[in-house]
Every structure is written in structure tokens, then in C-alpha cells.
C-alpha positions in Angstrom: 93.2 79.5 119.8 92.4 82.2 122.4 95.2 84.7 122.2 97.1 86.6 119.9 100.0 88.5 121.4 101.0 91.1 119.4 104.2 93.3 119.5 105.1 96.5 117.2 108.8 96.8 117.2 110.9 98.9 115.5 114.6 98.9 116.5 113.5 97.5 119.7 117.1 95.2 120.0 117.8 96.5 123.9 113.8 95.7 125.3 112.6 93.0 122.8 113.9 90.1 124.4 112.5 91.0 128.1 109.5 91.4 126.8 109.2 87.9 124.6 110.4 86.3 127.9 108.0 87.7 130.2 105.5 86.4 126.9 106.7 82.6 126.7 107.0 82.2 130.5 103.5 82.1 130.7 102.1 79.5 132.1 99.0 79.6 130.0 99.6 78.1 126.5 96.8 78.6 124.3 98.0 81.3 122.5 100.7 82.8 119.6 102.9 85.2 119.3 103.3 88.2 116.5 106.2 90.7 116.3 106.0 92.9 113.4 109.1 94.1 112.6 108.4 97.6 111.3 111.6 98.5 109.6 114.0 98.1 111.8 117.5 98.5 110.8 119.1 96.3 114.3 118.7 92.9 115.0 114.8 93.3 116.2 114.0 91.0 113.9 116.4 88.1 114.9 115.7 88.5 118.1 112.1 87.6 117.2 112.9 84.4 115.2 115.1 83.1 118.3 112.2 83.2 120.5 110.1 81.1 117.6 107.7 84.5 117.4 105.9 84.6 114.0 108.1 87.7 112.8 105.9 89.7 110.2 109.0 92.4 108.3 107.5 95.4 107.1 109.3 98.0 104.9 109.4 100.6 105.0 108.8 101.8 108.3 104.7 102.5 108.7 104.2 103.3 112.4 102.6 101.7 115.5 99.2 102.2 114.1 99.5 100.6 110.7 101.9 97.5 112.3 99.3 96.6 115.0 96.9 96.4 112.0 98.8 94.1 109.6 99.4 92.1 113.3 95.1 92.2 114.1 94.8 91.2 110.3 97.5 88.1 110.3 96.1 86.8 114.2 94.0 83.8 114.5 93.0 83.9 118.1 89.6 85.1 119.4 90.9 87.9 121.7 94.2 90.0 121.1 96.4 90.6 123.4 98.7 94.3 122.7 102.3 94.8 124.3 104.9 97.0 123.5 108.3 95.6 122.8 109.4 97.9 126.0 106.8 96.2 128.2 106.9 92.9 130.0 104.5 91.0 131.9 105.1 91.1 135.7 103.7 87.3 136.4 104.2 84.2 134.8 99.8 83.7 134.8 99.4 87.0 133.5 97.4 85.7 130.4 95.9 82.7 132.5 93.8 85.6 134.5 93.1 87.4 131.7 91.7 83.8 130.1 89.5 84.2 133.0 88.2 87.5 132.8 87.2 87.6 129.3 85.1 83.9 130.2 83.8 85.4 133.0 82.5 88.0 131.2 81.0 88.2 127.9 79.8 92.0 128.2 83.3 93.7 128.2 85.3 94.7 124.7 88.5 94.4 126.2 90.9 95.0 129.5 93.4 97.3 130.2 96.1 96.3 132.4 97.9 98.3 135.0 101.4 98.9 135.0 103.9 98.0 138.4 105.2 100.9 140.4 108.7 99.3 139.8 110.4 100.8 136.2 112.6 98.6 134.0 114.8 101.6 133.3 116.5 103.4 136.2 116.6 107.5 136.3 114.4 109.7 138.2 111.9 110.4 135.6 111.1 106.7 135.1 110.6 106.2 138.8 108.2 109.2 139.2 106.4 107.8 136.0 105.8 103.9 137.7 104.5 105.5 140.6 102.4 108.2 139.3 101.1 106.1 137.1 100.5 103.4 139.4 98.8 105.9 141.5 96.5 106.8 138.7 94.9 103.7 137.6 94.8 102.5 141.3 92.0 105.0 141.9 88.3 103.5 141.9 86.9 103.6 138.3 85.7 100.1 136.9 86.3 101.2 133.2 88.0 103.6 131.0 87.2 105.3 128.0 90.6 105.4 126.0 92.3 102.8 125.3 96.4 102.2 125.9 97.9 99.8 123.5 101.3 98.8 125.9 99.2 96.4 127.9 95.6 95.6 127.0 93.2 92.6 125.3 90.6 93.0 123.0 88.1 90.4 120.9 88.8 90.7 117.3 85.5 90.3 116.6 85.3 93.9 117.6 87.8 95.1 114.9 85.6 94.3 112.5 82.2 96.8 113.7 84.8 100.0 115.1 87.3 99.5 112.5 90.9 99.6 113.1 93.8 102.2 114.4 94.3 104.9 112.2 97.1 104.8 110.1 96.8 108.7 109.7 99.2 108.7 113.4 102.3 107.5 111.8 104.1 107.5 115.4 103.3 106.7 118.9 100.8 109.5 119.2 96.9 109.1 120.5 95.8 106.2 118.2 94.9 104.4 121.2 92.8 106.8 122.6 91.1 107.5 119.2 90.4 103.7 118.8 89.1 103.5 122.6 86.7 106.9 122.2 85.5 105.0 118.9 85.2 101.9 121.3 83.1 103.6 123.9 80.5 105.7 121.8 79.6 102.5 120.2 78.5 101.3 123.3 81.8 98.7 124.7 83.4 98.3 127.6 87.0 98.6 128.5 87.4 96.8 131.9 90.4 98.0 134.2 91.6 94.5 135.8 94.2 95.9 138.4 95.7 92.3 139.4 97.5 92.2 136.2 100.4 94.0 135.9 103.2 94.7 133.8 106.4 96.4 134.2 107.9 99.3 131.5 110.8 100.9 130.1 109.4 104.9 131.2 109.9 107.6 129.3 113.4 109.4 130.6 113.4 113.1 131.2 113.8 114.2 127.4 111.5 111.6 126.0 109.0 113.1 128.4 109.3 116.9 127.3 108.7 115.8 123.6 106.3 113.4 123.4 104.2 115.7 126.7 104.2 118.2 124.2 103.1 116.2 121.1 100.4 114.1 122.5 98.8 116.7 124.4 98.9 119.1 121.1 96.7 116.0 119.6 94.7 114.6 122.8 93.5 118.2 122.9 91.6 117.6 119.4 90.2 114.6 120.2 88.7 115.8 123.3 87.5 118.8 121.8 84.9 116.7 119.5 84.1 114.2 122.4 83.7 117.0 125.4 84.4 114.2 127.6 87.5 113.3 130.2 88.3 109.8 130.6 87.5 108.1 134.2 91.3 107.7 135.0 94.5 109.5 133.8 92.9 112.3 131.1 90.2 112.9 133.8 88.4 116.0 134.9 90.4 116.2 137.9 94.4 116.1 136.3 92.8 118.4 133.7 92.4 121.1 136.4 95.5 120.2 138.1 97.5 120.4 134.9 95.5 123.9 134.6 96.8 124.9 137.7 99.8 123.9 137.8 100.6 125.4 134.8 99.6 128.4 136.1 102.0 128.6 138.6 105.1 129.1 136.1 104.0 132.5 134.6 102.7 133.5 137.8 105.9 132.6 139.3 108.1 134.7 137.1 105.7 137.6 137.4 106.1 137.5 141.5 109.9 137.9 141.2 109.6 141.2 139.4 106.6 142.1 141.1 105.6 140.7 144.4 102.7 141.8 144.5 101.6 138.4 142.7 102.4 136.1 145.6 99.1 136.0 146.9 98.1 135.1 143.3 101.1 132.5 143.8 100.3 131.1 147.2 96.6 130.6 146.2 97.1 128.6 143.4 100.2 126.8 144.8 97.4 125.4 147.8 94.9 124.8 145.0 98.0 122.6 143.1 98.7 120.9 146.4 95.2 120.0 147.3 94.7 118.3 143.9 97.8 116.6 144.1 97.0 115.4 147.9 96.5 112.0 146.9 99.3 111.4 145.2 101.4 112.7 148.1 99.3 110.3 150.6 100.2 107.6 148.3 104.1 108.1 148.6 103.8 108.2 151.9 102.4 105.2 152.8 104.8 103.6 150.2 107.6 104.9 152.5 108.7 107.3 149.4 108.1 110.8 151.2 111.6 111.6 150.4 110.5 112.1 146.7 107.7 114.5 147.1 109.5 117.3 146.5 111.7 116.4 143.4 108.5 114.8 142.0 106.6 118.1 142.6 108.3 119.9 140.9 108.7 117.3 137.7 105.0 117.3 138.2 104.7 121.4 137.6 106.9 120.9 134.4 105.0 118.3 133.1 101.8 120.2 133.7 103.3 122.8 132.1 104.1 121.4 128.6 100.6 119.7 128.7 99.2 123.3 128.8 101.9 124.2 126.4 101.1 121.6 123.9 97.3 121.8 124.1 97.0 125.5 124.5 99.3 126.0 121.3 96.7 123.4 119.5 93.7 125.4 120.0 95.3 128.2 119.5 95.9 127.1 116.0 92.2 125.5 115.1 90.9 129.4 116.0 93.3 130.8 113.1 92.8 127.0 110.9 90.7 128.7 108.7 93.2 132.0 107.4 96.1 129.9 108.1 94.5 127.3 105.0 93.8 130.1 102.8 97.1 132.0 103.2 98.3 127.9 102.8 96.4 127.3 99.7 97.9 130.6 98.3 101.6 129.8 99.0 101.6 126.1 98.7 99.6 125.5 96.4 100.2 122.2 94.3 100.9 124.2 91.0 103.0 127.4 92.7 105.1 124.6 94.7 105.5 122.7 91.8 107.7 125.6 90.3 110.5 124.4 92.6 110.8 121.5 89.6 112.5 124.7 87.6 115.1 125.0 90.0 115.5 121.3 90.9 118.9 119.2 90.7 117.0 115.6 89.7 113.4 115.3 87.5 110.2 115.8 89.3 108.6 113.7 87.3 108.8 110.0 86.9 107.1 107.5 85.4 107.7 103.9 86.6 106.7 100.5 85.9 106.1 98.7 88.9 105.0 95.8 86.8 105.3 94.9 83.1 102.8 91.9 84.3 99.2 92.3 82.8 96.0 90.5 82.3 95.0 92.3 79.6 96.3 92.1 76.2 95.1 95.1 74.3 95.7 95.8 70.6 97.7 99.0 70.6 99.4 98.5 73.5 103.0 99.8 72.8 104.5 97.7 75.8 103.6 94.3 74.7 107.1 93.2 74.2 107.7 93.3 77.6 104.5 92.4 78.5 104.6 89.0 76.7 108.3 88.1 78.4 107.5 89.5 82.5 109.2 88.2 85.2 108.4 89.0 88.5 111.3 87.5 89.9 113.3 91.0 88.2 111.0 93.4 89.3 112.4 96.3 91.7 111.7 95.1 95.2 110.4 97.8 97.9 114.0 98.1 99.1 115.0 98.8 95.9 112.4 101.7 95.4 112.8 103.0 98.4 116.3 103.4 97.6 115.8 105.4 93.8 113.3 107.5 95.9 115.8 108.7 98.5 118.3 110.0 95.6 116.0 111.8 93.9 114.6 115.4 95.2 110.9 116.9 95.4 108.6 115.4 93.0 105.7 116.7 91.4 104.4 113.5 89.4 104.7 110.0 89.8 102.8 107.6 87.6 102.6 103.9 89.0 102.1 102.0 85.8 103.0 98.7 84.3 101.7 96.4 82.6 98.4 96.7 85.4 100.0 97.7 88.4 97.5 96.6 90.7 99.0 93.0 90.0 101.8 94.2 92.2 100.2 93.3 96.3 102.7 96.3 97.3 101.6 99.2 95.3 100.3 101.3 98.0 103.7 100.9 100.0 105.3 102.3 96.6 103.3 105.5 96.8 104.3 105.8 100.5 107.9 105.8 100.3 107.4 108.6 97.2 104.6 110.4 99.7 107.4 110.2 102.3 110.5 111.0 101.2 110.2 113.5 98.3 107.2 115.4 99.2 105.0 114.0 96.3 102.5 116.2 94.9 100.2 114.1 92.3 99.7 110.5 91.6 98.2 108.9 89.2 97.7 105.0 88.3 96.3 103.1 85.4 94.8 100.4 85.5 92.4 98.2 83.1 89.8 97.6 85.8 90.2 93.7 85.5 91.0 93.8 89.1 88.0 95.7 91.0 87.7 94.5 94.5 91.5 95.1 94.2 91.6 98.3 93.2 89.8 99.8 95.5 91.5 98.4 98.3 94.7 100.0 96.7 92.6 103.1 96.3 91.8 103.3 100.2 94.6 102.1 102.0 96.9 105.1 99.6 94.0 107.4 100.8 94.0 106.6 104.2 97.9 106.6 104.5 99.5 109.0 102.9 99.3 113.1 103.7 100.5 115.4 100.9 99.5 113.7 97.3 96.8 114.3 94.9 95.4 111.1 93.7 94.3 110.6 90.1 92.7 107.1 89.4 92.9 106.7 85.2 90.2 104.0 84.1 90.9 102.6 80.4 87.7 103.3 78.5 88.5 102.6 74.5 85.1 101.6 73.8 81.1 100.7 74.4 80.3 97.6 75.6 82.0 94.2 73.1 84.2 97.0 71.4 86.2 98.2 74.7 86.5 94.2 75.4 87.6 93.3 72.0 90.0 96.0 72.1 91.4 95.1 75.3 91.3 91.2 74.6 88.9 90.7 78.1 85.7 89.8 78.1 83.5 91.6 80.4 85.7 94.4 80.7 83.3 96.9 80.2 81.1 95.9 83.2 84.3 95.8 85.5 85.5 99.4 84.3 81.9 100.6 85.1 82.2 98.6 88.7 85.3 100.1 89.7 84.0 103.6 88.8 81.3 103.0 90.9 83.1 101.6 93.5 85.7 104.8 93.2 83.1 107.5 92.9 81.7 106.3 96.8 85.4 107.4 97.7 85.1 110.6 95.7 82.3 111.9 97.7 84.0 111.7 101.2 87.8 112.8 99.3 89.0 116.3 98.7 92.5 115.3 96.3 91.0 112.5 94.7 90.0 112.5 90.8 88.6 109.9 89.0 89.7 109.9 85.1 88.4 107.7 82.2 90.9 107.9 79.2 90.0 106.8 76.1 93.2 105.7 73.8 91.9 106.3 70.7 92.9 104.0 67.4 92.0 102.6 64.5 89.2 100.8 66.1 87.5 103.1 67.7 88.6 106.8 66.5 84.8 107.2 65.3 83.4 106.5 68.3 85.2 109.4 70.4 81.7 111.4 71.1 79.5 108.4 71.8 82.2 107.3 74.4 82.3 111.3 76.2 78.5 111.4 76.3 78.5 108.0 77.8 81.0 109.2 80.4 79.3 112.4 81.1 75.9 110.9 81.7 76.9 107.5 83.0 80.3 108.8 85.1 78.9 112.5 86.1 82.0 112.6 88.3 85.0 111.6 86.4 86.5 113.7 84.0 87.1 112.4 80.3 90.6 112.4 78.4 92.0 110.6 75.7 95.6 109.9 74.2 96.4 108.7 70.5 97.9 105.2 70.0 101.8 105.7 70.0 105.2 103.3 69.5 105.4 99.6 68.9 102.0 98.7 68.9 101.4 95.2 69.2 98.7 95.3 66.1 99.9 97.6 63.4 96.7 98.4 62.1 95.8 100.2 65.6 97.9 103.0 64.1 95.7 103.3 60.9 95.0 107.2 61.9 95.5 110.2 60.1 96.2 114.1 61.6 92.8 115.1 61.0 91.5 112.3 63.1 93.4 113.7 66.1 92.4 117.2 65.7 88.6 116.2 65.2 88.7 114.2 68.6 90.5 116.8 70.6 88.4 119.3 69.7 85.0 117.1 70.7 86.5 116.6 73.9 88.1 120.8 74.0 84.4 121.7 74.1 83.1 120.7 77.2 84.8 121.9 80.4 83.8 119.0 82.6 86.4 117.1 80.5 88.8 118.7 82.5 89.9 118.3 85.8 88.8 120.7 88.6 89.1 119.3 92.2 92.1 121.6 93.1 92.7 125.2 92.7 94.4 126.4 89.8 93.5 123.4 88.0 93.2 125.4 85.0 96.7 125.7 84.6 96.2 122.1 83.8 93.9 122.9 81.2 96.0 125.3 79.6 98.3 122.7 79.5 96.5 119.9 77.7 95.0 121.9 75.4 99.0 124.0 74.0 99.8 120.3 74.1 97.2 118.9 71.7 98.2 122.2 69.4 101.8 120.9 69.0 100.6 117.3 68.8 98.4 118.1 66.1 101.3 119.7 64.6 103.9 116.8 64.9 100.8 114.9 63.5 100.7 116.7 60.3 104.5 116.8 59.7 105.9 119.9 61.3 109.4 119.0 63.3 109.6 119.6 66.6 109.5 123.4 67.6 109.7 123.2 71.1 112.3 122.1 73.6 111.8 118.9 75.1 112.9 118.2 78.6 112.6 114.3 78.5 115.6 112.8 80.5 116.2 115.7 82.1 112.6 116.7 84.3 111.1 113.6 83.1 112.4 110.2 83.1 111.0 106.6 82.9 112.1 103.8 85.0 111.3 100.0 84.2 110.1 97.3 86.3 114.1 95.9 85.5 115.3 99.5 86.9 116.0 100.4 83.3 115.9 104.6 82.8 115.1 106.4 80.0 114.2 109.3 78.7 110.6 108.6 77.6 108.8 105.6 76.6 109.3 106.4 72.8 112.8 106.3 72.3 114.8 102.7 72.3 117.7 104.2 74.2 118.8 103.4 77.8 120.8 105.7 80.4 121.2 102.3 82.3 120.5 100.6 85.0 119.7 101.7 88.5 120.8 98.6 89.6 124.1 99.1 88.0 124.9 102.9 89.4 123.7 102.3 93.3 120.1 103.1 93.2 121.3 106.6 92.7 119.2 108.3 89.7 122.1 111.4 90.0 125.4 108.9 89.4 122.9 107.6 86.0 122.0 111.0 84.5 125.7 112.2 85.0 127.0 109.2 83.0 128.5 109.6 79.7 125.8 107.5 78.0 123.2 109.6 79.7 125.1 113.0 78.0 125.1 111.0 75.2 121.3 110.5 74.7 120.3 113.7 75.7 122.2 115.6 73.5 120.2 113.4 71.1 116.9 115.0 72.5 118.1 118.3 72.8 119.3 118.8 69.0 115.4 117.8 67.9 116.6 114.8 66.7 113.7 112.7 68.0 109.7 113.8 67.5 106.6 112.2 69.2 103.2 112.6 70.1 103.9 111.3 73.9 101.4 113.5 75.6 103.3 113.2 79.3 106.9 114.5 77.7 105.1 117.2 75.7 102.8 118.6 78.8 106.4 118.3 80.7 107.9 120.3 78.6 105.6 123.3 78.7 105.8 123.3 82.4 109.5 123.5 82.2 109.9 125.4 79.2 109.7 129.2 79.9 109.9 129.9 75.7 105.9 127.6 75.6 104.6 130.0 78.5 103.2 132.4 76.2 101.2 130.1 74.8 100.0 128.6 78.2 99.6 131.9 79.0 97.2 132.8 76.2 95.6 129.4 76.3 94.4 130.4 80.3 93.2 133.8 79.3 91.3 132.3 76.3 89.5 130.1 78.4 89.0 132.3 81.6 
């Protein structure tokens, strides 16, 4: 097959099916057709599937940049072709010429198409747009150095040597011309092939002020690193126009009070009008002289908010630096996270995305579950994405299972928590059975979320036969060594990333704590080392077989060096602090003391289950209910009467555990356990 036609759409309802017609009237045949429906809530999707397109539903919604990807990834033809649902192709041999060009010519990347002076949308705007634009890309330059995803082709063997579009642009931003400058400093041309045309839905008047003002603030950046203008539209000559012309609106203002600056006016008003000559020679041989005027002046606004945009983004990289520090002192992770004190639903939650494993470890307090999972009653992404929009800011969200990287979806997860409740840290589990795996997971969360910490926990219960006998894998060892290595490339190139090896210490190996550490320290310089004791329903009693003194002899191996403990983000002593008040009451609980603290379980903490079950913590046998049962809505489930009913349970101390999580919780949220937090930082300053 030689073409892949791909087409981002999100609620594209009104353009869609202009477009897929201009597509399938081609007379050319060799080729398919990909819409990826990226969330869409209208009926872009069934539009798709009555043209026969292979419709590709993504969800949530993941922007132009990550759609056109999963499209590259899922094509099959040699050259991929990129239109925007608002686009249509002009001519029915459209993709019969470009057939041509790219056999003609082996030494180009790609092509960019030009776009008809004819709009599909009426309004002035539009129609100044189609024939500026035509103007633009009708002037003499063979190629171009950015790249425009609404009508271009490109082989997809070159996606595999440049990479993809960054996924960081979560809108229609400049991922196009990020990919083409990536395109052209490794040495491939983008052809301009002006006898192929297409015809667009232009931006209207307000869709023009925003997204002038948006783009520019980030084409600014880009060209900044580069120092270079493109050969046609960002080139060195609308750059001084748009400087110019810009000009003239201050200037302008200042003449009326003071007129004096008229001269200043008139000068660059001549200097605007030279640059824009062309333009105006253009109309008039098109017979559209009547428009000169209103598109003048649209021109001078448009100039204007370029300036605006781009001028307001350098203006910010000069002051980057103070405005991180003053950042880093107000929002830090830790100082944010005391909005949890104040907030309506917990900020920490701990679900199971999975209770499917390939591990079956001897202490493993989830085994029941384990041993009877069905994937066909796990919460789907709709489902998640609903519990995530009725809960508030988050702090913490563990991804667990089972091994959640069994779930294909896992890095969508930690998007919808990333996007809609401002998630702070992250951390996963996993067993390392999976390594390639996880560190595709590990990258694509990386590369596509913005405001989470990332903590990686790699099971570690043991050296060499004794971690795999303990975990019921052979060659388990190897792998979790793998996938550290694998990680730790990441590490290096990653500010909020932390790789953790935790040990769960039991029967089987509680001897064996400090030949574990010092295996870590020298073998996995960069991960930090933490443990937690075997806990609940194990599925081998024995595992259990541990007395109070075993606890407080391992903590205090792994309290005496610091590089146990994690450091990759300021304040991260708090954290410290933390774990080590914790292990105190743990050690207590451990050697018969009741509870003395109170526990926030349920209340800032709770644990949902692959099922949507909630609970309070993974200790306790009883339920709140069912997500599934209470609309998705964690604040309808905590305000039920069984919910009252099993807190009140927790609250009157008459529950005690040595569940590390709901402990640490509770010292955050506790202001009676600050003291000793308090103590515990100056001890260790």
C-alpha cells in the first residue's frame, strides 16, 4: 500500500464528512484511510464508520499530537498522507500527483501542499486568510523548513530516525513546526508542490486572536533555539513586517495625544506598506482591490498580537529563572499538598487497576483476588475517568494491582488523574516480569503528562533464587535488575522521576535485610532502598512468622544511611520525617501498644478495587460500596450511611495495623503527630 491518510478529529461532526469525500473521490486507489477519533462527544465517530474509514476511538481526549501518533503507528502504507478533519482536497487526482512526486523523487522527506484562495467557511476573516495564505506559499521557495500537518505527506520510514510529534503540545499548537525543524537539521527535505491544493475551514475573527496569540507565544521559543526563519510564511521578511506593523499601534495612540509622532507614524506606516506591497499587487491582479483596506487593517491586528504573543514569551524566559525559584517556594509539591487539609474528598488514593498478576508471591495479602481476576470486571477508562472528575486535588495516586502493567492502558490512567485533579505523585509497583513493558509505560507517562512526580517501586525480597522463590518466578531477579537498568537511563535525562527498590520483608528473608541494601546501594547507586513488613491475608501463613524486634532491627539498618531515602525534590525531607515517626508507631503496634494516633483512612485515604469496590484501607474487610452503584461519584459513597458506619469504626480505634500508606497518611493529616514530624526533621537536619 502507498498511502495512509490520516485524520485527527475531535468533535469534528460539521467538517468531517467534506473532508472524507474529497478523500474517497480520489481517483487514485492505492491507499487507506485513518480517523482517530480523539474523544469526541458528537457523532465524529459515526460519521467515520459510514464512509468505511478505519475509525481508531481514543479516550480520553490526548491532542492532535498524540492522535496523529497512535494514526503513524496503526498505518501500513509507505508514505502518510496528514489532513485535518476541516480540510478537503480540491481535485479528485490529488493523491494520484502526489503518487508521482514522491516516485519521481527519492531525495525529498515529504510535501507540503498549498491551500486554495477559496475558504470553505464564509466571513471576512476566512477570506483574508485563503488569500493571504495563498499569497504566501505562491512566492518562489522550493522547500520549507516547518512542517504544517493540515495538508502534507511524509515516508514513514522517516518517523522512525526523527521520532514522532511531541505529545508535550496537547492542542493545535507548533507540533508541526517542531517536527519539521527536527526534519530539516537532520538533513530532509520538505518539497512545496503548489499544483496540489486543498481547500479549508479558516480561522474566524475570534479563533484568530486566540490561537495568533498562543502560537506565536510558543513559535517564538522554538525559533529562539534554531535562529533561523522558515523560507515561506515565518520568514525573515513577515518577521519584520509583523515588527512594524506592530509598531504602528502604540505609535498610533501616542500621535493622537501628541502629534508630534506622526512623522514617527508616517515612516513606519511606508515601511508597513512596502513590505506588504506584494500582497497588495496580488489582490489586484485577482480583481480584489476592494479588500485592501479592510485587509490592512486585519493585517496590523494580526501583527499586532504576533508581537504581543511573542514579545510577552521572551519576556518571561528573561525572568524564568526568579519566577522558578519564587515557583519552587510557593508551589512546591509538599507546601501544595497542605490543600489536602482543607479538601472536601481524599487526596490520596490507591487503586487497583488490575487484580491480574504473573507473579504469585508468598505473602502476598491480595491473593484471593488475585487467584479469581477477571478482566471482563475491571473499571474501563470511561469509568476512571469518571471517579477522577468527582474527586478534587490529589496528592498521591498509586496504580497497583495485581501487576498493573498487565493493564495496555495504564499510562492513559495517570493522564486523566494528571489532568483533572492536578496530581502531584505517582507511584507504581510492579514485579518486573514485564521489562520491555515497563519501560514503555515509564516513557510515554514521562513524556505525556506535566505536573506529577513519578516513583517507579521495583519488588526486591531477595538475592538471586531467594527473591524468585519468594515471588514464585524464575528469573526474576535478572528481570528486576533489567528494568532498573533500563529505568536508571531515564533517571539521568528526568528531574521528577525516582526509582525505588522495596524490599517486603517476611519470614523468608527478614535476615537478609542488609545484604539486600548493600546490594542495592552498590548495584542500584541510583534508586533509593525501602522496605514494608508482610501484612493481612497472606497467601502462606508462615510469611508472617516475625516478631517486633525483627521490625525494629531492619528499620533501623535501613534509618542509617540517608541515600535510603528519597531526595530528587525539595523538601523531600519532610518525607523522611515521615517514614521514619511512621516506623516508631509501627514498631509500637508491633509490640502491642493500641493505636495512639488518629487514623484518617476513609476519610484522606481511600482504596478503590479493580471491581470499583472502596474502602478504607487494604486491611479492613469492610466496603463503603461500589462506585458503580453511586454514579462514579466518590462524594455520594463516602456520604452514605454504610460509609458513616465504617468510619466511625476507624475513628473510635477500633481497628490497628502496620499499613505503612494509612499510617504515613495520617501524620500528614494529623496536626496532633506534627510534633513528632517536627522533631523527627530537626533530628535529622
Amino acid at each position: 500500500m502507498l498511502f495512509s491518510v490520516v485524520v485527527p478529529a475531535y468533535n469534528a461532526q460539521e467538517t468531517l464528512a467534506k473532508c472524507l469525500r474529497s478523500v474517497y473521490k480520489q481517483k487514485f486507489s492505492d491507499y487507506e484511510v485513518i480517523v482517530v477519533d480523539d474523544g469526541s462527544t458528537d457523532n465524529t465517530a459515526q460519521i467515520a464508520s459510514d464512509f468505511l474509514a478505519r475509525v481508531i476511538k481514543q479516550s480520553p481526549n490526548v491532542g492532535p499530537a498524540a492522535a496523529r501518533n497512535i494514526s503513524i503507528k496503526a498505518s501500513q502504507g509507505e508514505i502518510v498522507v496528514f489532513i485535518d478533519a476541516d480540510v478537503a482536497f480540491r481535485d479528485d487526482d490529488a493523491l494520484a500527483k502526489l503518487a508521482e512526486v514522491f516516485k519521481g523523487r527519492n531525495d525529498i522527506a515529504g510535501v507540503i501542499m498549498i491551500k486554495d484562495k477559496v475558504p470553505l467557511n464564509p466571513g471576512p476573516t476566512p477570506f483574508y486568510w485563503a488569500l493571504y495564505k495563498y499569497y504566501l506559499w505562491n512566492k518562489p521557495a522550493e522547500y520549507q523548513t516547518s512542517f504544517t500537518t493540515e495538508r502534507s505527506a511524509v515516508r514513514r520510514e522517516i518517523f522512525d530516525s526523527v521520532g514522532y510529534f511531541n505529545e508535550k503540545y496537547k492542542k493545535a499548537d507548533v507540533e508541526d513546526f517542531e517536527f519539521g525543524y527536527r526534519l530539516s537539521e537532520a538533513g530532509h527535505k520538505l518539497l512545496i508542490v503548489r499544483d496540489i491544493k486543498v481547500m479549508h475551514h479558516f480561522e474566524t475573527f475570534q479563533q484568530t486572536t486566540k490561537k495568533t496569540l498562543k502560537r506565536s507565544w510558543q513559535w517564538i521559543r522554538l525559533f529562539l533555539k534554531r535562529k533561523k526563519f522558515d523560507p515561506v510564511y515565518s520568514s525573515q521578511e513577515r518577521g519584520i513586517k509583523t515588527l512594524i506593523a506592530a509598531a504602528l499601534v502604540p505609535v498610533f495612540l501616542l500621535a493622537i495625544v501628541w502629534p508630534i509622532w506622526l512623522w514617527l507614524l508616517s515612516a513606519l506606516f511606508i515601511i508597513y506598506l512596502y513590505y506588504n506591497l506584494g500582497f497588495y499587487l496580488f489582490l489586484i491582479k485577482d480583481r480584489k482591490s476592494i479588500f485592501i483596506l479592510p485587509f490592512t487593517i486585519l493585517d496590523i491586528y494580526i501583527c499586532f498580537l504576533t508581537a504581543l504573543g511573542a514579545g510577552s514569551s521572551v519576556i518571561v524566559l528573561l525572568i524564568k529563572k526568579p519566577l522558578e525559584i519564587i515557583r519552587s517556594k510557593i508551589k512546591n509539591k509538599y507546601v501544595n499538598g497542605l490543600r489536602g487539609l482543607f479538601a472536601k474528598t481524599p487526596t490520596y488514593i490507591i487503586l487497583y487497576v488490575t487484580a491480574r498478576c504473573n507473579a504469585r508471591c508468598k505473602m502476598c495479602f491480595y491473593w484471593r483476588d488475585i487467584d479469581l481476576a477477571d478482566q471482563r470486571q475491571e473499571l474501563s477508562l470511561e469509568e476512571i475517568e469518571k471517579i477522577s472528575q468527582s474527586f478534587g486535588f490529589l496528592q498521591y495516586l498509586t496504580l497497583t494491582g495485581g501487576e498493573p502493567t498487565l493493564r495496555n492502558d495504564l499510562p492513559a490512567i495517570a493522564r486523566i488523574f494528571d489532568r483533572n485533579n492536578n496530581l502531584q505523585f505517582l507511584s507504581i509497583p510492579t514485579n518486573s516480569v514485564l521489562v520491555d513493558k515497563t519501560k514503555e509505560v515509564v516513557e510515554e507517562i514521562l513524556r505525556t503528562t506535566n505536573n506529577l512526580y513519578l516513583k517507579m517501586c521495583l519488588s526486591l525480597d531477595g538475592l538471586g533464587q531467594t527473591h524468585d522463590d519468594i515471588r514464585g518466578v524464575p528469573g526474576l531477579f535478572a528481570k528486576a535488575l533489567a528494568n532498573y537498568n533500563n529505568l536508571v537511563k531515564l533517571k539521568e535525562t528526568v528531574k521528577d522521576f525516582e526509582i525505588m527498590i522495596n524490599m517486603t520483608i517476611s519470614s523468608y528473608n527478614v535476615h537478609q535485610v542488609k545484604e539486600v541494601m548493600n546490594f542495592v546501594r552498590t548495584k542500584m547507586p541510583k534508586a533509593v532502598f525501602d522496605a514494608c513488613w508482610t501484612r493481612g491475608d497472606a497467601r502462606l501463613e508462615e510469611s508472617k512468622s516475625l516478631a517486633a524486634e525483627d521490625y525494629k532491627k531492619a528499620m533501623d539498618l535501613i534509618n542509617q544511611d540517608q541515600r535510603n531515602f528519597s531526595s530528587g525534590f525539595s523538601l523531600a525531607k519532610i518525607m523522611v520525617a515521615n517514614k521514619l515517626v511512621a516506623r516508631d508507631l509501627i514498631y509500637l503496634i508491633l509490640s502491642g501498644k493500641r493505636r495512639i494516633f488518629p487514623c484518617t483512612a476513609g476519610k484522606k485515604m481511600v482504596i478503590i478495587s479493580e471491581r470499583g469496590e472502596v474502602k478504607p484501607c487494604e486491611i479492613l474487610p469492610f466496603s463503603f460500596g461500589n462506585l458503580r452503584n453511586f454514579n462514579y461519584d466518590i462524594k455520594k459513597i463516602l456520604n452514605s450511611s454504610k460509609a458513616k458506619e465504617v468510619l466511625d469504626h476507624v475513628k473510635n480505634k477500633k481497628c490497628v495495623c502496620t499499613f505503612e500508606n494509612a499510617i504515613q497518611n495520617s501524620i500528614v493529616n494529623s496536626p496532633s503527630l506534627w510534633p513528632k514530624l517536627l522533631m523527627k526533621i530537626i533530628k535529622n537536619k
